[in-house]
C-alpha positions as CSV (number, residue, x, y, z in Angstrom):
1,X,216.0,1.8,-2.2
2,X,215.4,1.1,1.3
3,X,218.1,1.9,3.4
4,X,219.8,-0.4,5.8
5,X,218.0,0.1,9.2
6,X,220.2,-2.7,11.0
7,X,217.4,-5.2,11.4
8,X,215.0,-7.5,8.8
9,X,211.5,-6.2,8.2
10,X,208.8,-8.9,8.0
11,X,205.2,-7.8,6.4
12,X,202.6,-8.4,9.1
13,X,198.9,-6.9,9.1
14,X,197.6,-6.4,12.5
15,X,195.5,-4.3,14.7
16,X,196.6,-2.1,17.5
17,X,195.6,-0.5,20.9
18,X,196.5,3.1,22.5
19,X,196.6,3.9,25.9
20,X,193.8,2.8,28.9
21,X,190.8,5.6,28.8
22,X,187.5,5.1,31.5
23,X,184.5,2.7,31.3
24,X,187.0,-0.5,30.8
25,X,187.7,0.5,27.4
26,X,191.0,2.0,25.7
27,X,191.7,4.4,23.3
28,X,192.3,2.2,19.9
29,X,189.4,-0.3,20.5
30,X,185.4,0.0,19.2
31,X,182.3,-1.3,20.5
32,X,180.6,-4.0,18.5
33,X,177.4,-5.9,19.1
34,X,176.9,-9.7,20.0
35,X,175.6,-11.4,16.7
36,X,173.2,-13.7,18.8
37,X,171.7,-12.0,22.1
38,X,168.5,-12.1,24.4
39,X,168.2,-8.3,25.2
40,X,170.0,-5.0,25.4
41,X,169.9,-2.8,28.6
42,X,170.5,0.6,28.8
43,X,172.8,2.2,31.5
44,X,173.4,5.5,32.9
45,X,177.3,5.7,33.3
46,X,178.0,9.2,35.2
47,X,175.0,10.8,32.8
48,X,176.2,9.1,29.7
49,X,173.9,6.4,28.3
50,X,175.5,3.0,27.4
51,X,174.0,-0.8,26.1
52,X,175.0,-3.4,27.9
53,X,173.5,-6.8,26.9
54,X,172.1,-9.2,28.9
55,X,173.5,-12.7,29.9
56,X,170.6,-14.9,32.2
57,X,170.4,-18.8,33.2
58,X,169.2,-20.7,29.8
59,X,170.5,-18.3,27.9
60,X,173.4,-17.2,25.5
61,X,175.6,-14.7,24.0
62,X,177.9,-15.1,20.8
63,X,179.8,-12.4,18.8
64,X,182.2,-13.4,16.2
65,X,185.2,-11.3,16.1
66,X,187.8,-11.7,12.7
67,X,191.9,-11.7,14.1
68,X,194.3,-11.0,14.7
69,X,192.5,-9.3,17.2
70,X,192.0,-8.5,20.6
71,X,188.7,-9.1,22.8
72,X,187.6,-6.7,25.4
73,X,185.3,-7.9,27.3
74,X,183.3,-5.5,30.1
75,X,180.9,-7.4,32.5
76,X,178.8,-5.9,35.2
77,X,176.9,-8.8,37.6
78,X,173.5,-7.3,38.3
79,X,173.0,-7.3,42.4
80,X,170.1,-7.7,45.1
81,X,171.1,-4.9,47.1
82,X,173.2,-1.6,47.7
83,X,175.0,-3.5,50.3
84,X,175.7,-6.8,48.4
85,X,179.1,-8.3,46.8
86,X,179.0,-11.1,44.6
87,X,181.3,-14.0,43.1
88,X,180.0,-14.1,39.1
89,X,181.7,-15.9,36.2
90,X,180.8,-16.7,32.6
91,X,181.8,-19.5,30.4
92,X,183.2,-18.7,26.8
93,X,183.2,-21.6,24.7
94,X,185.4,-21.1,20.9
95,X,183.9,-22.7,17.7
96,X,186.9,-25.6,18.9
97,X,184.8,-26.5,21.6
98,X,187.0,-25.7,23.5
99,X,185.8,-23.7,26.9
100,X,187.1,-21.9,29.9
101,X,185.1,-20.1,33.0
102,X,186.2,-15.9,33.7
103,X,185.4,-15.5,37.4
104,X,184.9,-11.6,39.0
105,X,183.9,-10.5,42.7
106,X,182.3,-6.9,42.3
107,X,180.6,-4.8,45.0
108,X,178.2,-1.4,44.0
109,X,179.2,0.6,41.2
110,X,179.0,4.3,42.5
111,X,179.0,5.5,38.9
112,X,176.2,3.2,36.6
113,X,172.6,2.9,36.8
114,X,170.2,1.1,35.5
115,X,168.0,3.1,32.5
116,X,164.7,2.4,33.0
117,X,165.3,-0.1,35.8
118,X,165.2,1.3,38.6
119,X,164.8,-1.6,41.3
120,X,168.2,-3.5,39.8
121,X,171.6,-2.3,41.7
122,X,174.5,-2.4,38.9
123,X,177.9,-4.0,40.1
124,X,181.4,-2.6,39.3
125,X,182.8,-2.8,36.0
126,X,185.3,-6.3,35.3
127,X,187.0,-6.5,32.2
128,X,188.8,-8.9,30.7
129,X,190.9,-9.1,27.2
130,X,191.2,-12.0,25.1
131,X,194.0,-12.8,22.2
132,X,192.3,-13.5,18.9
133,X,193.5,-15.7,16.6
134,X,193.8,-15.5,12.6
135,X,190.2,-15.9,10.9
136,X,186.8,-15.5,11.4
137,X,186.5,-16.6,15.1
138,X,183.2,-17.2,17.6
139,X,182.8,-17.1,21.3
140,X,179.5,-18.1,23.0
141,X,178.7,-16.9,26.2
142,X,176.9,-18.7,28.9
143,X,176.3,-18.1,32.3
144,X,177.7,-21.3,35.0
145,X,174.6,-24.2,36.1
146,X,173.3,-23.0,39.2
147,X,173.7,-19.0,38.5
148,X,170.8,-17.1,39.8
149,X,171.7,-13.4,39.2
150,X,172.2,-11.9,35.7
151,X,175.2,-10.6,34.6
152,X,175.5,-7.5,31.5
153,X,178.5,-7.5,29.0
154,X,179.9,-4.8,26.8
155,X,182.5,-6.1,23.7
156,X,184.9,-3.9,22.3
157,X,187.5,-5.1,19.7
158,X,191.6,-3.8,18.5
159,X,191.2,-0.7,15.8
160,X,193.9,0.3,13.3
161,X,194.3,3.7,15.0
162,X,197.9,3.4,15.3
163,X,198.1,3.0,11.7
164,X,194.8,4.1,10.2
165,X,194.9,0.7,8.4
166,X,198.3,0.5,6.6
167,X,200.9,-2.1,6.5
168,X,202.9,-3.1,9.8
169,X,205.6,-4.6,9.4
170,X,207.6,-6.8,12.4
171,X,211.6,-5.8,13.4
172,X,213.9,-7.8,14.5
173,X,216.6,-6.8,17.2
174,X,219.8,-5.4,16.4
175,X,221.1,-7.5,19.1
176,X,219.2,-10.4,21.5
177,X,219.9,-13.5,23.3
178,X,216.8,-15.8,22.6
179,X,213.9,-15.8,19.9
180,X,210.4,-17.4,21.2
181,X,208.0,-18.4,18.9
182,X,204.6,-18.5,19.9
183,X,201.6,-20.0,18.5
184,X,197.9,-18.9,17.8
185,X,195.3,-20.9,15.7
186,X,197.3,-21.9,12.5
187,X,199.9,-18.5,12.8
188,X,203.6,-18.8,14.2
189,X,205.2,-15.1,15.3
190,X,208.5,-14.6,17.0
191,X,209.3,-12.5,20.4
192,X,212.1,-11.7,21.8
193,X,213.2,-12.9,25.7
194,X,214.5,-9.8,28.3
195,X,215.2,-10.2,32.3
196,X,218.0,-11.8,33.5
197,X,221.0,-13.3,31.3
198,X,218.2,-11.9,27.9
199,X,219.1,-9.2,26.3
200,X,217.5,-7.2,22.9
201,X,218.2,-4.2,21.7
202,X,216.9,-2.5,18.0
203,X,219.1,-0.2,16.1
204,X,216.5,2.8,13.8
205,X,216.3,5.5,11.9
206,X,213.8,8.0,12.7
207,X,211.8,9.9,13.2
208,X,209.3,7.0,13.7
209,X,207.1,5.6,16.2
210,X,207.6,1.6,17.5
211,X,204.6,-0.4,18.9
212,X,205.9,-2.9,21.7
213,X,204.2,-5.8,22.6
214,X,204.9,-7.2,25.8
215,X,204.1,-10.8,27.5
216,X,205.0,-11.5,30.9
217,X,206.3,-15.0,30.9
218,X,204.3,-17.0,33.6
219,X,205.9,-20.3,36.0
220,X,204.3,-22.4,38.1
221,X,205.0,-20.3,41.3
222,X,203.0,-17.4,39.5
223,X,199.3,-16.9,39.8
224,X,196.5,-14.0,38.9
225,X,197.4,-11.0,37.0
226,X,201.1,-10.0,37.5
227,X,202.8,-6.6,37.4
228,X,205.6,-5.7,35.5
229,X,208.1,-2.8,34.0
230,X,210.0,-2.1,31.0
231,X,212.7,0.0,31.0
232,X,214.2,1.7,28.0
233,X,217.0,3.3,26.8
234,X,217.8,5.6,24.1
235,X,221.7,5.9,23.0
236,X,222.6,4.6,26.9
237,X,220.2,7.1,28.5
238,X,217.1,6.1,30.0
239,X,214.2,6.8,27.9
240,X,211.1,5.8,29.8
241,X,210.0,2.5,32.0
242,X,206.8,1.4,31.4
243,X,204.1,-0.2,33.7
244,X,202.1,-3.3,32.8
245,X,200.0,-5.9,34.1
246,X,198.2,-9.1,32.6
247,X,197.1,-12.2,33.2
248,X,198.0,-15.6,31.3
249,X,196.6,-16.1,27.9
250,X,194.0,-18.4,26.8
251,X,194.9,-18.4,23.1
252,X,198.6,-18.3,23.1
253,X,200.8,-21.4,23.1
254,X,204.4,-21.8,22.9
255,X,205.7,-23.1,19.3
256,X,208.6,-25.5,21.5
257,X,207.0,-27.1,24.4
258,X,207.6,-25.3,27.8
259,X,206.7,-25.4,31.2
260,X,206.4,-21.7,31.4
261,X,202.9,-19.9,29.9
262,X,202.7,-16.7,28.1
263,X,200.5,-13.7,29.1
264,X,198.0,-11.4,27.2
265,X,200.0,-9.1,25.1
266,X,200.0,-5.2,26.4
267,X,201.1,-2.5,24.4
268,X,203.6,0.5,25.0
269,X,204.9,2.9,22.5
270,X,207.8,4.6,21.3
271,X,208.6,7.9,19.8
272,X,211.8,8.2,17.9
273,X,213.5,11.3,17.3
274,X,214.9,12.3,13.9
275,X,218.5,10.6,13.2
276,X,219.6,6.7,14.0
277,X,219.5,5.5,17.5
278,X,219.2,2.4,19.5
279,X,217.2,1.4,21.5
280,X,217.9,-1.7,25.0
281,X,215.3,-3.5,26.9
282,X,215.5,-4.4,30.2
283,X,213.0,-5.1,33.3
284,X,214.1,-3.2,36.6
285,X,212.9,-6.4,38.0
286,X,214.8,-8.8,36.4
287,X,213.6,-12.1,38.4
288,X,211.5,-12.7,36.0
289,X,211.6,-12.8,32.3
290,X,209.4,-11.3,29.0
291,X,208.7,-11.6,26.2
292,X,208.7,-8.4,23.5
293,X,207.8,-8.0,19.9
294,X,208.4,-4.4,17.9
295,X,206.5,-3.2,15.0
296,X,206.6,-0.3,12.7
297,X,204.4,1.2,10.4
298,X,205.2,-0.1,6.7
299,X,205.1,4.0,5.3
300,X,207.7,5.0,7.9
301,X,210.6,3.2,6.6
302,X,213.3,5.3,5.7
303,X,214.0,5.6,1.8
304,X,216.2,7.5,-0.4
């Protein structure tokens, strides 16, 4: 019998991420190959060899990715000289139709070089991480009318590493002020709202380890990628405060209509001792508010 853990446990398969590692990748991600694509190139990345694949006027990319996932997408604009800085975007266009230009500025990378190559100068890495929705899902990749210089991508998609694969199931709070349920594709999930006058906190029995998801909630005085923290406490004592940034989704929509727009979700995670123990949320700066989700490992609920 499962013992009362003071919150309801929804099943919910998902992927998950680990913290950021080099070469515009994390830890809890794996490289996958376009499914439609002109020609790979081969880079030297401080002596390690990686393939890149080519993006040029005319032509396309297109990987298909099955979500819930997450997209990484690593982009390197290829330059006329040492001394050069470019403007570059792509346009990703979903099996909707539906299509949306990612715009970079990147200088020389002091690290890559081009394999075989040698007159082309490599730009700095740009990366960028899209929310997947439920189901088989494609994104084509074309270059903006007009583009003269050639620009190199690297995909990467959300592993099971926190998990090795099994069951996750969703928690909800102990105590919080406001659910928000948000929208991708055909799938409804609820967060929960912290900041000012929002409160959640989760009462559980450990030991166990809770993946966060976090969403900076966007208004219309906010632009770019924003900074934010998340502070927690264990028992009344601060625990840790956590670090994030993100930009606004392209996937994500709010289930109630709203004038404010969610971010991309990034992940933070928490180690719980042996015993019971709760757990508050709360952002050190509290002008502006979040959005959080918790999840936890179907084989580490506590039975008897």
């Amino acid at each position: 019998m499962v013992k009362r853990i003071f919150f309801v446990l929804f099943a919910l398969l998902i992927t998950a991420a680990s913290p950021a590692m080099a070469q515009g990748v994390s830890a809890g991600y794996r490289f996958v190959a376009p499914t439609t694509f002109d020609r790979k190139v081969e880079l030297l990345i401080s002596g390690k060899r990686r393939e890149y694949y080519a993006l040029e006027q005319g032509k396309q990319l297109q990987i298909t990715v099955q979500g819930p996932s997450r997209l990484r997408i690593v982009s390197r604009v290829l330059l006329d000289s040492p001394k050069d800085t470019a403007d570059y975007g792509y346009v990703i266009q979903r099996k909707n139709g539906k299509t949306f230009t990612i715009v970079h500025t990147a200088g020389l990378s002091d690290k890559a070089l081009m394999a075989g190559e040698g007159a082309k100068v490599v730009g700095e890495s740009r990366s960028k991480v899209m929310d997947v929705p439920q189901g088989d899902q494609t994104f084509v990749f074309t270059l903006p009318k007009n583009t003269k210089r050639s620009v190199i991508f690297r995909f990467a998609v959300e592993t099971n590493e926190f998990t090795a694969g099994a069951p996750v199931v969703a928690m909800t709070p102990a105590d919080f002020t406001k659910e928000v349920d948000l929208t991708s594709g055909e799938k409804t999930v609820p967060y929960y709202r912290v900041g000012t006058g929002f409160n959640v906190a989760l009462k559980i029995i450990g030991p166990a380890t809770i993946k966060v998801l976090s969403r900076i909630e966007f208004d219309q005085s906010m632009n770019g990628k924003q900074k934010w923290k998340v502070q927690v406490a264990e028992d009344g004592k601060v625990k840790a405060v956590y670090p994030l940034s993100a930009g606004r989704s392209d996937t994500i929509a709010y289930h109630e209509t709203s004038s404010l727009v969610a971010s991309w979700a990034e992940t933070f995670f928490i180690e719980v001792p042996q015993g019971e123990h709760r757990y508050e949320f709360t952002l050190p700066d509290n002008h502006r508010t979040a959005l959080l989700r918790f999840l936890l490992p179907k084989n580490q609920l506590v039975r008897e």
